[in-house]
C-alpha positions in Angstrom: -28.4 56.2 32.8 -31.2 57.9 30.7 -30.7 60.1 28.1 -33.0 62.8 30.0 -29.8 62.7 32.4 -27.3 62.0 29.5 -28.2 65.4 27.8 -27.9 67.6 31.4 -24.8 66.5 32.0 -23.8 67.2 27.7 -25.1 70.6 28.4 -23.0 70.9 31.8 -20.1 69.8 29.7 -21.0 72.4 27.2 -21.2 75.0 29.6 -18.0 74.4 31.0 -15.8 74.4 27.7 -17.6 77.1 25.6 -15.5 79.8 24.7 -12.3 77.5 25.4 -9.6 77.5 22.3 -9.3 73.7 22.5 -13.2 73.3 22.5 -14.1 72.1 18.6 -17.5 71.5 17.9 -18.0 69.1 15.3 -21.7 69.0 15.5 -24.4 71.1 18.2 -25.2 67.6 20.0 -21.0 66.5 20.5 -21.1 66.4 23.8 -24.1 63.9 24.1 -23.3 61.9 20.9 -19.7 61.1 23.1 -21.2 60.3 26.0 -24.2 57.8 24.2 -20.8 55.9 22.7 -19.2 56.0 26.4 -22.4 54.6 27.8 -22.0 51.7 25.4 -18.6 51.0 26.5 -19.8 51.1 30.3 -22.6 49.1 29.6 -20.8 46.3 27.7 -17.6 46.4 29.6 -19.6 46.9 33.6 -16.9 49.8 34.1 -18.5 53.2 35.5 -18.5 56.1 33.2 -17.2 59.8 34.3 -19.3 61.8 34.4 -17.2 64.5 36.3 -17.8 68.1 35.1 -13.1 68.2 34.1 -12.6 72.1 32.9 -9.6 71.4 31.1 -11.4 68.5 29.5 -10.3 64.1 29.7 -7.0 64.0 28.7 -8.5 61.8 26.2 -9.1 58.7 28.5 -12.7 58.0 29.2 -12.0 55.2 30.8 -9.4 53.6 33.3 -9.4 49.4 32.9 -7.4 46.9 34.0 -6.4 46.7 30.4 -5.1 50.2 30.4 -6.9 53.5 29.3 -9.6 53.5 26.7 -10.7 56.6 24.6 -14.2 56.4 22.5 -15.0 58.5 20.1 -18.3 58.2 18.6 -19.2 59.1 15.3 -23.2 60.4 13.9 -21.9 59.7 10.4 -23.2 56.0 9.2 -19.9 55.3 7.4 -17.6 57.5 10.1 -14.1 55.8 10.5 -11.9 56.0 13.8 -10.3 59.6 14.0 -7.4 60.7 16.7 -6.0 64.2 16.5 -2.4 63.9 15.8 0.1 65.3 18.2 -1.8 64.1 21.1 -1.4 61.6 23.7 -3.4 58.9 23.1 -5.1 56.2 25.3 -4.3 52.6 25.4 -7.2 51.4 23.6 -9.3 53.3 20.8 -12.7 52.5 20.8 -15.3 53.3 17.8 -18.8 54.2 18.4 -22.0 54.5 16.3 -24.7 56.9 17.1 -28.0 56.7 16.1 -30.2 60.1 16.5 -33.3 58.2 16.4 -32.8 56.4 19.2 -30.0 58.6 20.8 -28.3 55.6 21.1 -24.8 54.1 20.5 -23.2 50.7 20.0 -19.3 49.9 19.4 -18.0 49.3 16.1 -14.1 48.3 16.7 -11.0 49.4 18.0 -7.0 50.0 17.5 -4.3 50.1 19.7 -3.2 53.3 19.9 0.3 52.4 18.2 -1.6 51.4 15.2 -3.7 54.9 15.2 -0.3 57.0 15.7 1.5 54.9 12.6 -1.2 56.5 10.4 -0.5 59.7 8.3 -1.8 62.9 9.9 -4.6 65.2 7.4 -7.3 67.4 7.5 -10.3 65.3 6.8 -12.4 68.7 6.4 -12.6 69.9 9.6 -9.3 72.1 10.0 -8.1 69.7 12.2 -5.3 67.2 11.8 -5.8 63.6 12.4 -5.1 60.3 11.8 -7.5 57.5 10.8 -8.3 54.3 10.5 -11.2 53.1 8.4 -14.2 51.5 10.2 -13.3 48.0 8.3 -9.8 48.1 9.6 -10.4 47.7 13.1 -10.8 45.1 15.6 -13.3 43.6 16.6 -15.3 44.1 19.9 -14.9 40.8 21.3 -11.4 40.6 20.8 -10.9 44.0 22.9 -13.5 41.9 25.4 -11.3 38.9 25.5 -8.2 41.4 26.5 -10.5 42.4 29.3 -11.9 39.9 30.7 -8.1 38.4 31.2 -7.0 41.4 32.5 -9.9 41.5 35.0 -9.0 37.6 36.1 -5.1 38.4 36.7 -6.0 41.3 38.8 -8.2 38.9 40.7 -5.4 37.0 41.5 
């Protein structure tokens, strides 16, 4: 997928969820900075994105694996951590992207289980919203989240 098409469906997404009390822009290109990160995840991980136009938004799962459900959230911010808002569901697996507006481009950082996410204390970072965190250099790496899927992948085979 190109980022021509990338950025048509960002804007559809915007489109859809302006004016809505649970939209939150963090930033005028959020929608296509979340989907470069989700392209990442497709890319490394050969699962399709969704790139269904969902009025009341995800549910917070990008992605449905073998493994279980996987959230990324991509950050713009070179030293961004891993942020989940508290009091919502979470997926399985937390995945952290980095975004690069030069390129318009992301590539995966690390992950948590979700457990690990929700055991964190809830704050406002800055944003007026309340989340929970874990630091970049806290979380797993991408080929241990890899290894999980690839055995996942073989015992569904079977």
């Amino acid at each position: 997928m190109t980022t021509a098409e990338l950025r048509k469906v960002a804007d559809q997404r915007n489109a859809i969820h302006q004016g809505q009390a649970s939209s939150r822009p963090l930033c005028p290109d959020y929608q296509l900075i979340g989907l470069a990160g989700e392209k990442a995840f497709s890319e490394m991980f050969g699962i399709p994105m969704d790139l269904a136009l969902k009025p009341k938004g995800d549910g917070r799962v990008d992605f449905y694996a073998p493994m279980g459900t996987v959230d990324v959230k991509t950050t713009s911010r070179p030293s961004g951590d891993l942020l989940c808002e508290a009091g919502k569901e979470l997926a399985t697996f937390l995945v952290l992207a980095q975004y690069s507006p030069e390129t318009e481009t992301a590539r995966l950082v690390g992950w948590a289980f979700s457990f690990e996410v929700a055991a964190r204390p809830a704050r406002d970072f800055g944003r007026g919203v309340i989340n929970r965190m874990i630091s970049r250099r806290d979380l797993r790496p991408i080929k241990d989240l890899m290894e999980i899927h690839q055995t996942f992948a073989r015992m569904k085979k079977i």
